[in-house]
SETILUM-187250 format. One record per residue: residue number from 0; x negated, y negated, z of N, C-alpha, C in turn. Coordinates in Angstrom, 3 decimals, always signed. Atoms other than C-alpha are relative to their C-alpha. Last residue first. Example, Ala and Ser with C-alpha at 12.3 -4.5 7.8 and 13.67 -1.06 7.14 Angstrom:
<1; <+0.820; +1.190; -0.060>; <-13.670; +1.060; +7.140>; <+0.770; -1.090; +0.730>>
<0; <-0.890; +1.190; +0.000>; <-12.300; +4.500; +7.800>; <-0.900; -1.200; +0.000>>
END
This chain:
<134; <-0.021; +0.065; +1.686>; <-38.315; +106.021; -8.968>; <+0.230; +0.960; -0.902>>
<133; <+1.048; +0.244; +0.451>; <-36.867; +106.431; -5.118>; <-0.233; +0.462; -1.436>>
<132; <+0.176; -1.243; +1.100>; <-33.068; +106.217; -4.373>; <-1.680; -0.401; -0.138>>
<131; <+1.344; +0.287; +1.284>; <-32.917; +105.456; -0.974>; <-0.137; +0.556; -1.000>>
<130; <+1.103; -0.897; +0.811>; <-30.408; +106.383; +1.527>; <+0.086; -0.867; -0.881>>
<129; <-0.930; -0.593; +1.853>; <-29.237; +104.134; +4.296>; <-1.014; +0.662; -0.273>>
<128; <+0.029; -1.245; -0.260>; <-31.099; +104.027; +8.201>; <+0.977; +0.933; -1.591>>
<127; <-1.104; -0.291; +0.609>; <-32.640; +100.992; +7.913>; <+0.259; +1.544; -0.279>>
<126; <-0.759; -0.295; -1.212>; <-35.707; +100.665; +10.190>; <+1.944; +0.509; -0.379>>
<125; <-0.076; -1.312; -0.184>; <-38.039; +100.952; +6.959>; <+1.203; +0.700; +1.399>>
<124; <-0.569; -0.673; +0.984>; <-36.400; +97.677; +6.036>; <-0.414; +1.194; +0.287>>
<123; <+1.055; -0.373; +1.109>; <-37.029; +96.149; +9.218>; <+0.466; +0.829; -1.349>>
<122; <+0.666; -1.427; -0.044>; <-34.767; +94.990; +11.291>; <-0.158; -0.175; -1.048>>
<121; <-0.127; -0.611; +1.146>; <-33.411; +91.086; +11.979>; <-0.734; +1.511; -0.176>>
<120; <+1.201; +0.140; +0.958>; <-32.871; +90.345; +15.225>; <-0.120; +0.788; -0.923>>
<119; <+0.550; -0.540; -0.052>; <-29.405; +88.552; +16.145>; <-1.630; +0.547; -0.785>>
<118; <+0.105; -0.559; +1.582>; <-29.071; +85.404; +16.038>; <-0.710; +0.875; +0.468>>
<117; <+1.141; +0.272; +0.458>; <-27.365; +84.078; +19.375>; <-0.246; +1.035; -0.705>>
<116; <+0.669; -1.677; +0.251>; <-24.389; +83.148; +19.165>; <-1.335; -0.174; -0.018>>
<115; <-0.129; -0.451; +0.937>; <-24.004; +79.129; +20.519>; <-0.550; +1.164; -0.176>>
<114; <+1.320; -0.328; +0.468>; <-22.665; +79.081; +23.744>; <-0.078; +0.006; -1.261>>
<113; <+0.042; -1.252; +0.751>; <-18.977; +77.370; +24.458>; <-1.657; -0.223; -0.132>>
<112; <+0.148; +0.181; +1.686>; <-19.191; +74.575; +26.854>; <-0.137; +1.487; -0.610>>
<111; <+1.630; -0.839; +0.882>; <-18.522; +75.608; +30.593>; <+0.520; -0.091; -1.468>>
<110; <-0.355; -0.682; +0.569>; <-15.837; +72.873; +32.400>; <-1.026; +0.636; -1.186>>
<109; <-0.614; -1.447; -0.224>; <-16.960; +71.735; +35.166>; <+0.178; +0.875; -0.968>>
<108; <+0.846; -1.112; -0.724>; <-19.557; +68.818; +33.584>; <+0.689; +1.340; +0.721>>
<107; <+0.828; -0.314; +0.990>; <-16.472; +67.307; +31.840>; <-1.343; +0.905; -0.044>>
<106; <-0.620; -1.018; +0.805>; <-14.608; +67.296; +34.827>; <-0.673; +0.335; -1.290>>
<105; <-0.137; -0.912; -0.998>; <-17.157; +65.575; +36.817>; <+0.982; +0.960; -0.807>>
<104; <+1.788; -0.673; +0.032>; <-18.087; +63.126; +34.090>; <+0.174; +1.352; +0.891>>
<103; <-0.104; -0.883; +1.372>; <-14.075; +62.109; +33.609>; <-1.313; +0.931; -0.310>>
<102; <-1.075; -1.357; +0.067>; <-13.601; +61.797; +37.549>; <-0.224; +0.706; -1.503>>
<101; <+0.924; -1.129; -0.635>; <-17.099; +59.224; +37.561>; <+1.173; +1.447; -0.052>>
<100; <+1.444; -0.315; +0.746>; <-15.588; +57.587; +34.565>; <-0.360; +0.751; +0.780>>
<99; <-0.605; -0.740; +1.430>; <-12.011; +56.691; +35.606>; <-1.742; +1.243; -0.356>>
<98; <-0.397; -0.824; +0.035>; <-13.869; +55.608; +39.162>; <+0.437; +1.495; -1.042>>
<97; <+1.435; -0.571; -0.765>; <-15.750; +53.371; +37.512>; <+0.110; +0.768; +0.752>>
<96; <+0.170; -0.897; +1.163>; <-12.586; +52.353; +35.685>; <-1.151; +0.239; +0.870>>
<95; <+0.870; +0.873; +0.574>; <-10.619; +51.815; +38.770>; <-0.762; +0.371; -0.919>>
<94; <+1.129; +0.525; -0.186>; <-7.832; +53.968; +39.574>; <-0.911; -1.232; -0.646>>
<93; <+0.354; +0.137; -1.325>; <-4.442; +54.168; +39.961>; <-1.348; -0.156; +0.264>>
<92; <+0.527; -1.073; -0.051>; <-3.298; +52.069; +37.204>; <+0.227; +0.703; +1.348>>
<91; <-1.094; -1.111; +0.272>; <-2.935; +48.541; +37.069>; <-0.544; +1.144; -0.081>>
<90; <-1.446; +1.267; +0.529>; <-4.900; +45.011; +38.030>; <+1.395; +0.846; -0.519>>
<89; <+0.072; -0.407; +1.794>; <-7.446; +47.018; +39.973>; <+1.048; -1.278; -0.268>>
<88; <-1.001; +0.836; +0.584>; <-8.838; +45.725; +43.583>; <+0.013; +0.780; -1.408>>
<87; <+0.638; +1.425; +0.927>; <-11.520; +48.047; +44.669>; <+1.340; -0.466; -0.573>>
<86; <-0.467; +1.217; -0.856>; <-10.340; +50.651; +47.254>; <+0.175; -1.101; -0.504>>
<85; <+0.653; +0.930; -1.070>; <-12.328; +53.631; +46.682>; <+0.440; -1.114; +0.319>>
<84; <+0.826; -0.492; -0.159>; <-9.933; +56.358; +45.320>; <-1.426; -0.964; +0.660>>
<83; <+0.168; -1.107; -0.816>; <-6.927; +55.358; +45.322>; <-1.079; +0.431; +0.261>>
<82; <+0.440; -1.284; +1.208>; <-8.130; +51.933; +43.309>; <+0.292; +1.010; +1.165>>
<81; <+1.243; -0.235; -0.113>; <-6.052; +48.900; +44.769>; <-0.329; +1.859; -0.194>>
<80; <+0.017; -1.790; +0.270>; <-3.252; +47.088; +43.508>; <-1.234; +0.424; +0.362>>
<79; <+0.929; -1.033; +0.183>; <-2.351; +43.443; +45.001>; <-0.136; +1.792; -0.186>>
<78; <-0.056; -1.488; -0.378>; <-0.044; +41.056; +44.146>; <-1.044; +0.260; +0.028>>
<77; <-0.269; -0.546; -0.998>; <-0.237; +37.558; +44.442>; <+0.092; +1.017; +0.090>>
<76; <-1.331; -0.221; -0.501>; <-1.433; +36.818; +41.019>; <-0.317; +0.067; +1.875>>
<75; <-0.428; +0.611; -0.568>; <-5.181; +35.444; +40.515>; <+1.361; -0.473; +0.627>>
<74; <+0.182; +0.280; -0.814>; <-5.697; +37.281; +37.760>; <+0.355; -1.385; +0.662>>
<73; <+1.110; +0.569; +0.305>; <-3.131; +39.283; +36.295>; <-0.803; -1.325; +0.896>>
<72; <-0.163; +1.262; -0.817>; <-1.254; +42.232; +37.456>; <-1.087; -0.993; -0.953>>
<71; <+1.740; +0.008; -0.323>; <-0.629; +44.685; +34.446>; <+0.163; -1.451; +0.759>>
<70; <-0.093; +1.819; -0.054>; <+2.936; +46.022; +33.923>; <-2.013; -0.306; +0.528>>
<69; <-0.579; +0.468; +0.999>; <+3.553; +49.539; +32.058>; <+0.074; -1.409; +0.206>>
<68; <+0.933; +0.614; +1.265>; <+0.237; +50.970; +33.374>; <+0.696; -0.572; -0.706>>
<67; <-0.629; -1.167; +1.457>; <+2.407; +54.310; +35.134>; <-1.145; -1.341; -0.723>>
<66; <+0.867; -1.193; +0.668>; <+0.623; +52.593; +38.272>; <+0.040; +0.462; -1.002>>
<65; <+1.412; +0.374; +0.249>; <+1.948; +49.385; +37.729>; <-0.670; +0.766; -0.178>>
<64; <-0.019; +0.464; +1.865>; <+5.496; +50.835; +36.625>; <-1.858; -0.818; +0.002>>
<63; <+0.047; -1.565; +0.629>; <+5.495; +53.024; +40.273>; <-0.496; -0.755; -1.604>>
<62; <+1.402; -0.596; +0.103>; <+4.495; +49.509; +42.187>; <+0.092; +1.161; -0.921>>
<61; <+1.137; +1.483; +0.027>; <+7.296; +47.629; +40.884>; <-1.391; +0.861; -0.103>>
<60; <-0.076; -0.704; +1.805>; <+9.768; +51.286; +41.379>; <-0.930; -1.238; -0.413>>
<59; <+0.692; -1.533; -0.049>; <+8.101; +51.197; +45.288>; <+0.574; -0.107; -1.958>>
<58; <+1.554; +0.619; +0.121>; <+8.997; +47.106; +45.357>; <-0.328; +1.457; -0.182>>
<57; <+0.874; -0.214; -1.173>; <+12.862; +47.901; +44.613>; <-1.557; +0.080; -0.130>>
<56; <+0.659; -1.233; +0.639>; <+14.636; +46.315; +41.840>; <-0.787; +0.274; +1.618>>
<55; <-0.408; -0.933; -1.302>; <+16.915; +43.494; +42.572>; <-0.418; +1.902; -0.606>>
<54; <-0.508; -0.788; +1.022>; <+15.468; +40.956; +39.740>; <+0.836; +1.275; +0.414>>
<53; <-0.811; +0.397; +1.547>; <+15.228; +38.184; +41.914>; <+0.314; +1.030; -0.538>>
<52; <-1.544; +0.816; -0.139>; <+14.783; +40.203; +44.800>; <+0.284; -0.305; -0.715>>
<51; <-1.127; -0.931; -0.531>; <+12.141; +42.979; +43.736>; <+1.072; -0.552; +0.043>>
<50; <+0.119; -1.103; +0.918>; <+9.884; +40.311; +41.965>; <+1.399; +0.702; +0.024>>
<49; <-0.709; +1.124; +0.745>; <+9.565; +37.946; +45.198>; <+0.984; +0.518; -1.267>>
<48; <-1.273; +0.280; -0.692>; <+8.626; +41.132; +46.800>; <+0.726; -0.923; -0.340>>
<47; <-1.118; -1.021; +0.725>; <+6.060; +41.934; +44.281>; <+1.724; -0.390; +0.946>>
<46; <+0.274; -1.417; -0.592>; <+4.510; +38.966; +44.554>; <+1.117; +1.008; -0.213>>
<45; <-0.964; -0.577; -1.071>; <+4.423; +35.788; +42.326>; <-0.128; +1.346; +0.798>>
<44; <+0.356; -0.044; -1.374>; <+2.315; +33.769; +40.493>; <+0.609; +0.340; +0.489>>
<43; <+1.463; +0.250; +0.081>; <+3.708; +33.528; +36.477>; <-0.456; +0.807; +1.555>>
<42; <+0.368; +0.458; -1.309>; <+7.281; +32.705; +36.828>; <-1.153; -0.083; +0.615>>
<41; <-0.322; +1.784; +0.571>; <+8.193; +33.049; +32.454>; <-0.024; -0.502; +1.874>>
<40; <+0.215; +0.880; +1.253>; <+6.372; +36.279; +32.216>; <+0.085; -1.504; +0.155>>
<39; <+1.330; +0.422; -0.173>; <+7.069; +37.740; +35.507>; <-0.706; -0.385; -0.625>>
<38; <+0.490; +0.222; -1.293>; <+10.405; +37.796; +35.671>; <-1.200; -0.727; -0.487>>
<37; <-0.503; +1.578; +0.640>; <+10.446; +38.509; +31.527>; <-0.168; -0.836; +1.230>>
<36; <+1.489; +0.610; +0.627>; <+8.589; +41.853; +32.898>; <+0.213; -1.371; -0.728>>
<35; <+1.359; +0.277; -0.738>; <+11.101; +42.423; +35.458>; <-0.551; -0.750; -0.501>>
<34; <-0.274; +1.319; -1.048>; <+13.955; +42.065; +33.202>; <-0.842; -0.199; +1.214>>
<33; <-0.376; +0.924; +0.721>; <+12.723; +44.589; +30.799>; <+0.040; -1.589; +0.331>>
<32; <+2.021; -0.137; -0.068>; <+11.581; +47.271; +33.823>; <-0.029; -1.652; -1.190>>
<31; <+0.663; +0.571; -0.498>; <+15.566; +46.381; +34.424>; <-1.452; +0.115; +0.033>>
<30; <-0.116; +1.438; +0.000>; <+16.653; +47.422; +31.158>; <-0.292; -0.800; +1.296>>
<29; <+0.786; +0.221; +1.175>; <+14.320; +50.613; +31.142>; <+0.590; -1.355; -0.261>>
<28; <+1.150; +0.329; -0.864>; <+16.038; +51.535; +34.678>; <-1.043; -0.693; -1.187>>
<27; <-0.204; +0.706; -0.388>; <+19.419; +51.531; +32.656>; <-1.031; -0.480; +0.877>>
<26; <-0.027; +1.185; +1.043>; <+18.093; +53.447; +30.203>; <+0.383; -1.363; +0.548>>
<25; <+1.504; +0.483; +0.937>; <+16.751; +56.019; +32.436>; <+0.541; -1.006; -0.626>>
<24; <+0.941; +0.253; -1.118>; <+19.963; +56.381; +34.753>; <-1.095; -0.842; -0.399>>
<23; <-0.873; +1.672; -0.210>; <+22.106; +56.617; +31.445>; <-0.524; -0.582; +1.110>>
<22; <+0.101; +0.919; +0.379>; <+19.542; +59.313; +30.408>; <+1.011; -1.195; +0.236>>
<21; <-0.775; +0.353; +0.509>; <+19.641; +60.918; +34.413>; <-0.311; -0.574; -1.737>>
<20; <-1.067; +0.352; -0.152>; <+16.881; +61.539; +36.258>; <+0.652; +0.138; -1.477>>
<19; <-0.988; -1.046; -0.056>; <+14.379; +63.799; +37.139>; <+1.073; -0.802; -0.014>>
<18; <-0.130; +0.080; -0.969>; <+11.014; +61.694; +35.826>; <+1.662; +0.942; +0.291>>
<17; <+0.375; +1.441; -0.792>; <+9.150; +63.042; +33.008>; <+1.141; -0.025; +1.292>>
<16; <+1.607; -0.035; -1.234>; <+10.525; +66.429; +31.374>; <+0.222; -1.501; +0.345>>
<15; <+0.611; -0.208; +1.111>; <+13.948; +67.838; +29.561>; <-1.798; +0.200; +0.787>>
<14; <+1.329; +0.451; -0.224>; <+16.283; +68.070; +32.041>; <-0.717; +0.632; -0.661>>
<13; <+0.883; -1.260; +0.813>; <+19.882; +69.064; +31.029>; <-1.514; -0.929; +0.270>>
<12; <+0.803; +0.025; +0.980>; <+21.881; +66.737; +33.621>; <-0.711; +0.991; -0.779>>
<11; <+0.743; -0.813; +0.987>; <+24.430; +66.689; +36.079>; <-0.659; -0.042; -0.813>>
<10; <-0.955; -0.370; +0.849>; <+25.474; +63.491; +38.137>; <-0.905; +1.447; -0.544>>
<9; <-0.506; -0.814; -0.454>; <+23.516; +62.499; +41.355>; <+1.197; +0.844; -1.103>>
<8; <-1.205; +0.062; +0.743>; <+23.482; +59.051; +40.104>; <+0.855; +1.283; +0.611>>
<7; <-0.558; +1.579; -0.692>; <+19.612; +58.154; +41.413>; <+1.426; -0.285; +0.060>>
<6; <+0.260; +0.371; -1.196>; <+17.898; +61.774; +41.425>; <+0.499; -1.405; +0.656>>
<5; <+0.622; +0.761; +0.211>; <+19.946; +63.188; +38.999>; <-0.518; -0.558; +1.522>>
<4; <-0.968; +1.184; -0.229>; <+21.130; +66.789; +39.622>; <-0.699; -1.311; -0.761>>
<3; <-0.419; +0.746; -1.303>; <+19.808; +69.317; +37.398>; <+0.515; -1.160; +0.366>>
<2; <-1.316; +1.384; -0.432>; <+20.223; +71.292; +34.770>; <-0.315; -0.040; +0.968>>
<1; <+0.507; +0.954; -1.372>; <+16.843; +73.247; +32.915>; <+1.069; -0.756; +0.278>>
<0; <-0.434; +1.331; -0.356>; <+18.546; +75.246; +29.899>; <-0.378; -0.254; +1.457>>
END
C-alpha cells in the first residue's frame, strides 16, 4: 500500500497513480475542469485570467488541463500556448506537431530493431557426420 498525504486537502490517501491527490480532491477538480469548459463554451474570447476568476480556478491548473490536451485554445482566443520546444504558438499540448514528429523520428531511430537470423549454411551430405546404411 502507497499512502500519502494529498497535495490540496492534506488528508490521507492510498495512491494509486496520476496526480497525488485525494479522490474527493479529484472529483471535485473534475467539476471545476467542467465549469471551466462551459466558461469557455458559452464566452468564447477570453484569457486565461478572465477564466481563473469567474470560475475561481487558478491560471497554472488552466494551463496544466491545456497541456494534459483536455481544453484546446481556439483561433483567435486570447490565450496563448507555445511549443516547449521551439516556441510556435500551439492551441494545446506541449508541443507542436513538427516537433511531435521530429522527437518521434529520433526515438524511433535510437532504439536498435531486432536483426533478422541469419540462415545458417547448409552442409553437405558427405559433411554429415551420421551412419549410413549402404545397399
Amino acid at each position: 500500500m502507497n499512502a500519502r498525504n494529498c497535495r490540496k486537502c492534506g488528508r490521507l490517501f492510498n495512491y494509486v497513480s496520476g496526480p497525488p491527490i485525494c479522490m474527493a480532491c479529484r472529483e471535485a477538480l473534475e467539476v471545476k475542469f467542467q465549469e471551466v469548459k462551459e466558461y469557455i463554451r458559452d464566452h468564447g474570447h477570453v484569457t486565461i485570467a478572465e477564466v481563473a476568476e469567474a470560475c475561481d480556478v487558478s491560471q497554472n491548473q488552466i494551463k496544466a488541463w491545456l497541456k494534459d490536451e483536455r481544453l484546446e485554445i481556439t483561433e483567435g482566443s486570447g490565450i496563448e500556448l507555445e511549443c516547449e520546444k521551439c516556441g510556435k504558438p500551439i492551441t494545446s499540448g506541449r508541443f507542436c506537431e513538427k516537433c511531435k514528429n521530429n522527437m518521434a523520428d529520433q526515438l524511433s531511430h535510437s532504439i536498435e530493431k531486432p536483426h533478422a537470423p541469419k540462415p545458417e549454411p547448409k552442409k553437405e551430405a558427405h559433411d554429415n557426420p551420421k551412419m549410413r546404411f549402404l545397399g
